[in-house]
C-alpha positions in Angstrom: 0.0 0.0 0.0 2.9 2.0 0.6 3.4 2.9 -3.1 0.1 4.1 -3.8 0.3 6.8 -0.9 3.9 7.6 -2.1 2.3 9.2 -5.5 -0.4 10.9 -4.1 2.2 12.9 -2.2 5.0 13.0 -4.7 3.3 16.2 -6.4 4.2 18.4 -3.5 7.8 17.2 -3.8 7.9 18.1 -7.9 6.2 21.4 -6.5 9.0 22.3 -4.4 12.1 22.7 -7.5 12.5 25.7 -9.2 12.2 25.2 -12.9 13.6 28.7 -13.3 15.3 28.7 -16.0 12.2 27.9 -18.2 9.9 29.2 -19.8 7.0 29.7 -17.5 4.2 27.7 -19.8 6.7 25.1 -20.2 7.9 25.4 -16.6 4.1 24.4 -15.8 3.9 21.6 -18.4 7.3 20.2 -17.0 6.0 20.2 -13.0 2.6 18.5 -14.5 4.6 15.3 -16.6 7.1 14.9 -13.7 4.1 14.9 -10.7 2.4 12.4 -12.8 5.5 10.1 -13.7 4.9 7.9 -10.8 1.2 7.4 -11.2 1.7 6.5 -15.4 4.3 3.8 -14.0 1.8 1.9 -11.6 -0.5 2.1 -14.6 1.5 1.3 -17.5 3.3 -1.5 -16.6 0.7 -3.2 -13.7 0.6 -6.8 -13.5 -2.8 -8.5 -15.4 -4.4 -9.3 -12.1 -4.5 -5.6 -10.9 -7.6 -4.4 -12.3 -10.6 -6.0 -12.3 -11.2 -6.0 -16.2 -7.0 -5.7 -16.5 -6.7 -9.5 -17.6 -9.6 -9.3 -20.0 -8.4 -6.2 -21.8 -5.2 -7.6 -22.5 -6.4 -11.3 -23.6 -8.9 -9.2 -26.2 -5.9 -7.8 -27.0 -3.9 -11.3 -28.0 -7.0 -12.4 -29.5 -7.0 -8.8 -31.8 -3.9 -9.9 -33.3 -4.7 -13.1 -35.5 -8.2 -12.1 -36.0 -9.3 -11.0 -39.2 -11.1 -7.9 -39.6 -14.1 -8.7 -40.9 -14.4 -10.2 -37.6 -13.6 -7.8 -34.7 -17.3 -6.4 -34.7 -18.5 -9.8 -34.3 -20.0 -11.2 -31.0 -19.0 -7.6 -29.0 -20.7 -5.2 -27.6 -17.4 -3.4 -27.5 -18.0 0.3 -29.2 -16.3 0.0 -32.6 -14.1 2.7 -32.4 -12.5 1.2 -29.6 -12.3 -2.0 -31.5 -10.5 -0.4 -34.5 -8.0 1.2 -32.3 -7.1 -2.2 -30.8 -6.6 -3.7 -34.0 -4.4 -1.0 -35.2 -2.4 -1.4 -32.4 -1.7 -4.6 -33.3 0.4 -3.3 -36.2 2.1 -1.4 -33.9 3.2 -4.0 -31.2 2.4 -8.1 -30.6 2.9 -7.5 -26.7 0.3 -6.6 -24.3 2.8 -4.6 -22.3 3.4 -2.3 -24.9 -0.7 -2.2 -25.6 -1.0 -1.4 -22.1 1.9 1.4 -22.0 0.0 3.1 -25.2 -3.5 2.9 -23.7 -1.7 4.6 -20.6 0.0 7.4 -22.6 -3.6 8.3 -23.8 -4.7 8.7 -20.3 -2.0 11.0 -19.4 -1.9 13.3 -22.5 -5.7 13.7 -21.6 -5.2 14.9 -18.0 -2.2 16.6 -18.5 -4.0 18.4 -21.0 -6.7 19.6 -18.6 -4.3 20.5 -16.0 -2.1 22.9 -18.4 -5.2 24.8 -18.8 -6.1 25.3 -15.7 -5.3 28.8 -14.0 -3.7 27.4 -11.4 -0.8 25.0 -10.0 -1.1 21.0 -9.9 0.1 20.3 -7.1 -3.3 19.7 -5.1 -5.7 18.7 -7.9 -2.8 15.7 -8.4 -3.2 14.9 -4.6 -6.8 15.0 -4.8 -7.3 12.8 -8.2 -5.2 10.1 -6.2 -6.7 9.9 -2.6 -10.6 10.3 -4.3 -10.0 7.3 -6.1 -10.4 8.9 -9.5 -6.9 7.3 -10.2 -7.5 4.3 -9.1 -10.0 3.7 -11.8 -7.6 3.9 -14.7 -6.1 1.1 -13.5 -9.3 -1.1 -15.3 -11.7 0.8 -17.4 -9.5 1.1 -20.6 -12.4 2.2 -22.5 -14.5 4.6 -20.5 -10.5 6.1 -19.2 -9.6 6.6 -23.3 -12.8 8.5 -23.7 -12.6 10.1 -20.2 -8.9 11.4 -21.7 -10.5 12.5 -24.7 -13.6 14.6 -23.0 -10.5 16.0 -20.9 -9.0 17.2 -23.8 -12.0 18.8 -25.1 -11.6 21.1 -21.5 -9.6 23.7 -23.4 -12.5 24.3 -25.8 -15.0 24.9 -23.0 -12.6 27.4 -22.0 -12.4 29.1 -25.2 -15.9 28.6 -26.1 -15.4 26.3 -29.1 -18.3 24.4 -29.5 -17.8 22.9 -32.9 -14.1 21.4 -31.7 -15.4 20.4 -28.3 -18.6 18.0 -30.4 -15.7 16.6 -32.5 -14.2 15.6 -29.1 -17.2 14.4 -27.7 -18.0 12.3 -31.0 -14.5 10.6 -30.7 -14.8 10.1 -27.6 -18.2 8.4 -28.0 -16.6 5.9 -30.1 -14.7 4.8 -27.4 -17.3 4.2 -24.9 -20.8 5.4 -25.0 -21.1 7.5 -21.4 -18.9 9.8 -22.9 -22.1 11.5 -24.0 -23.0 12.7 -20.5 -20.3 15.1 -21.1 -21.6 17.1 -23.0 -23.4 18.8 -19.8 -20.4 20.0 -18.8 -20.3 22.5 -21.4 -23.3 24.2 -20.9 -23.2 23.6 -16.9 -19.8 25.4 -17.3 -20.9 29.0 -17.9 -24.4 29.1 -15.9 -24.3 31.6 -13.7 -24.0 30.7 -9.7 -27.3 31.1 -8.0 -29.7 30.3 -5.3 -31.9 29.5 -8.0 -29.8 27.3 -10.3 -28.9 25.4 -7.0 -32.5 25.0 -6.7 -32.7 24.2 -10.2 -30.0 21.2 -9.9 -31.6 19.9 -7.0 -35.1 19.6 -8.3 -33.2 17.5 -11.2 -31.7 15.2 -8.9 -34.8 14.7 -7.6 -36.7 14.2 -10.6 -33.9 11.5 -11.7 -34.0 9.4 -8.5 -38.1 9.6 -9.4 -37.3 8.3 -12.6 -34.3 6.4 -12.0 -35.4 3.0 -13.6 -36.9 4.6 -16.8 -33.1 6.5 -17.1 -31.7 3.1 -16.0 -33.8 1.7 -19.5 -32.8 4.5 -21.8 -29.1 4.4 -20.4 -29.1 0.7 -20.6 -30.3 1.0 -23.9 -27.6 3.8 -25.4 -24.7 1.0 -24.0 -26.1 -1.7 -25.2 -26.1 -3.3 -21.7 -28.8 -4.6 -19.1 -28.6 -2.9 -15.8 -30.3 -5.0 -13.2 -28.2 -3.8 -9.9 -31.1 -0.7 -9.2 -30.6 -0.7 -5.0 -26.7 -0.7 -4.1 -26.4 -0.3 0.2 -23.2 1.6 -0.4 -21.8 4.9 -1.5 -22.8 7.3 1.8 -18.8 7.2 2.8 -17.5 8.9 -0.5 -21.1 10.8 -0.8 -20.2 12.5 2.6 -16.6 13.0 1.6 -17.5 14.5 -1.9 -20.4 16.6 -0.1 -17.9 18.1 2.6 -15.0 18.5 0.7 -17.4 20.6 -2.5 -19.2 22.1 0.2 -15.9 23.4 2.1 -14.1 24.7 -1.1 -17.3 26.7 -2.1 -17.7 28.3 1.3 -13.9 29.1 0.9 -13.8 30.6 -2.5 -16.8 33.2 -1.2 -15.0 34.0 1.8 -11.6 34.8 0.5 -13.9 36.6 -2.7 -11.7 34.4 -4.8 -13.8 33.5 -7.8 -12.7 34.0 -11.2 -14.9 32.7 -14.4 -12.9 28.9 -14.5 -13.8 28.6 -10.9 -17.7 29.4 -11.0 -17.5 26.6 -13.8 -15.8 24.1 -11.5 -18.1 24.8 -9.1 -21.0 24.2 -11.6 -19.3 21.1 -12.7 -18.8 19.8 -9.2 -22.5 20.2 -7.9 -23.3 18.1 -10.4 -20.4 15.3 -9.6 -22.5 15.4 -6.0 -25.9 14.6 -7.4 -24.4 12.1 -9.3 -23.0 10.4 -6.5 -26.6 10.7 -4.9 -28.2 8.9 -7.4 -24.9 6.5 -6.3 -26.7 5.6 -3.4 -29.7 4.3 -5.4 -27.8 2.6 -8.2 -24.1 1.3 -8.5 -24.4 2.5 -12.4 -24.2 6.1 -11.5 -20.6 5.6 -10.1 -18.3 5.3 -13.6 -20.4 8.2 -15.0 -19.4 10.3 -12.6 -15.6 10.4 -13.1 -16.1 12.9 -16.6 -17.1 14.8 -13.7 -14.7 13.9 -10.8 -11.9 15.5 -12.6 -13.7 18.9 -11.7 -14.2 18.3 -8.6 -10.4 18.1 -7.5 -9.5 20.8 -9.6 -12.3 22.7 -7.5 -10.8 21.1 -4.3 -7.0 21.9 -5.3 -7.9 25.8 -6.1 -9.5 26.3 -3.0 -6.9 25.1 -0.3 -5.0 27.9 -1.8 -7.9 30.4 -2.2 -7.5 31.5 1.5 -5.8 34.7 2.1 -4.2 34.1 5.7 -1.6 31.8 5.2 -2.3 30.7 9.5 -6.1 29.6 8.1 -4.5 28.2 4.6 -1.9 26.0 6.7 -5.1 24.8 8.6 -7.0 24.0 5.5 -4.3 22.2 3.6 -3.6 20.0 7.2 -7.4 19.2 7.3 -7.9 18.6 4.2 -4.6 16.5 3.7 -5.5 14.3 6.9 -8.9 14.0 5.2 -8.0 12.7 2.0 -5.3 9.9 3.3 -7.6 8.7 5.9 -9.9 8.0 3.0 -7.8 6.9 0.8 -6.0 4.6 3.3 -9.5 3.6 4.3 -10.6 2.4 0.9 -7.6 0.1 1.0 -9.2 -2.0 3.1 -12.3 -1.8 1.3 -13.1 -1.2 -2.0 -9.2 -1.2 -3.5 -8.0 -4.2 -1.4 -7.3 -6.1 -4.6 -4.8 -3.7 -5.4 -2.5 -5.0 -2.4 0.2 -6.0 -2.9 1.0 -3.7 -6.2 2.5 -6.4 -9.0 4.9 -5.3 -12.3 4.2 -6.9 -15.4 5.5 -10.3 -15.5 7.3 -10.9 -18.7 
């Protein structure tokens, strides 16, 4: 376990070296790569037994590489986008290794991607996307993580208001696993305006949704080509709490300190919308993997607003709490959810 808590701190360390003598763009793009080195390793080269769909992934793989391709559509309810890309990869490389190394690389380029445009340091979003458990996901949804990378990538063109290039993304992305059409909220969510009545707005949705849950459930189901049976799941209110506090907390911050900028009234949007999710969580397990397009918001919200307060006594108090927070959960989740992940394995060759 003691190598997954090492990379959730191993940001701060990157944080603390003076790139000086760069550029300050690429001085930020630098700190981002470096912070994130350790976390691409555990991913990239992870044995086939760490992950719960790792193994299958990587047999489709060796099956992709003798089969003809007339055939890869056949029997699958794989999206076919994701299905070419495996088969073209096959050209590139016969080892799974090196499949699981590229797949990786994807990953990364999209989250470094929506870091670098960001307005602010890395350092605590990094910390954050480890101890939530948004990391720990990429270590076995290949599919959804490609398109997640993708929708990430597509960030820059919320910014920037580019609704044509940020479809493109979304239809890409799409092709690579189907949820990646809930993203397309985040767009428009982005630039609403923060108010008592949107709040009231978002609630009465969440509402509405856990009223309709199992005729979403049937539409859903029906847009992924799967069966959702699992409605009731009698987990969730731990990271529901946790996601509520911590989103909660950060807001009440950014007001106080009068710290909001455009970007941040659009993570906050964003975020509201990751907790509503993760109510619906509590209902059905099948809201949980759609809300990681949104996670990503969330700790950027969560990273901004330990250093959104003014007095540095009350900042060093925030960044303590919310530090002793985080761990506890993450350490926490090690005996629960993640315990499969212990101990971490390499690749055996």
């Amino acid at each position: 376990m003691f190598v997954y808590l090492a990379v959730a701190v191993f940001p701060f360390l990157v944080y603390k070296i003076n790139f000086g003598m760069y550029h300050k763009k690429l001085e930020k793009l630098l700190k981002i790569i470096l912070a994130l080195l350790p976390m691409f390793i555990l991913i990239a080269f992870r044995d086939e037994l760490i992950g719960a769909d790792t193994y299958g992934y990587l047999r489709e793989f060796r099956d992709m590489i003798d089969k003809p391709w007339s055939m890869i559509f056949y029997q699958t309810r794989e999206e076919h986008g994701f299905r070419i890309f495996v088969k073209l990869v096959t050209y590139v490389t016969k080892s799974p290794l090196v499949y699981q190394v590229i797949c990786t690389i994807i990953y990364v380029v999209g989250f470094v991607s929506f870091l670098y445009h960001l307005d602010f340091d890395a350092a605590w979003p990094l910390f954050f996307f480890a101890t939530t458990g948004v990391y720990m996901f990429m270590f076995t949804g290949t599919r959804q993580c490609i398109a997640m990378s993708i929708c990430l990538f597509a960030y820059q063109f919320i910014k920037r208001k580019k609704l044509i290039r940020f479809l493109i993304c979304i239809v890409l992305a799409f092709f690579f696993h189907r949820s990646a059409i809930i993203f397309l909220a985040a767009y428009f969510i982005f630039r609403r305006k923060l108010s008592v009545l949107n709040v009231l707005v978002y609630s009465g949705i969440t509402v509405a949704a856990v009223l309709l849950l199992e005729q979403i459930q049937k539409w859903f189901g029906q847009l992924m080509n799967m069966t959702y049976d699992d409605v009731e799941t009698g987990n969730g209110w731990v990271f529901l709490v946790f996601l509520t506090v911590l989103t909660v907390a950060s807001i009440v911050i950014v007001y106080i300190n009068k710290n909001r900028t455009a970007e941040v009234d659009g993570l906050i949007n964003v975020s509201i919308i990751s907790v509503a999710i993760w109510i619906l969580r509590l209902f059905t397990r099948d809201a949980e993997r759609p809300s990681f397009y949104f996670l990503f918001f969330s700790v950027a919200l969560f990273g901004y607003a330990v250093n959104a307060v003014l007095e540095k006594r009350d900042q060093m108090i925030i960044k303590i709490a919310a530090f002793a927070l985080c761990m506890a959960l993450y350490i926490y989740r090690f005996f629960a959810n993640f315990s499969s992940f212990i101990p971490y394995q390499f690749y055996h060759f």
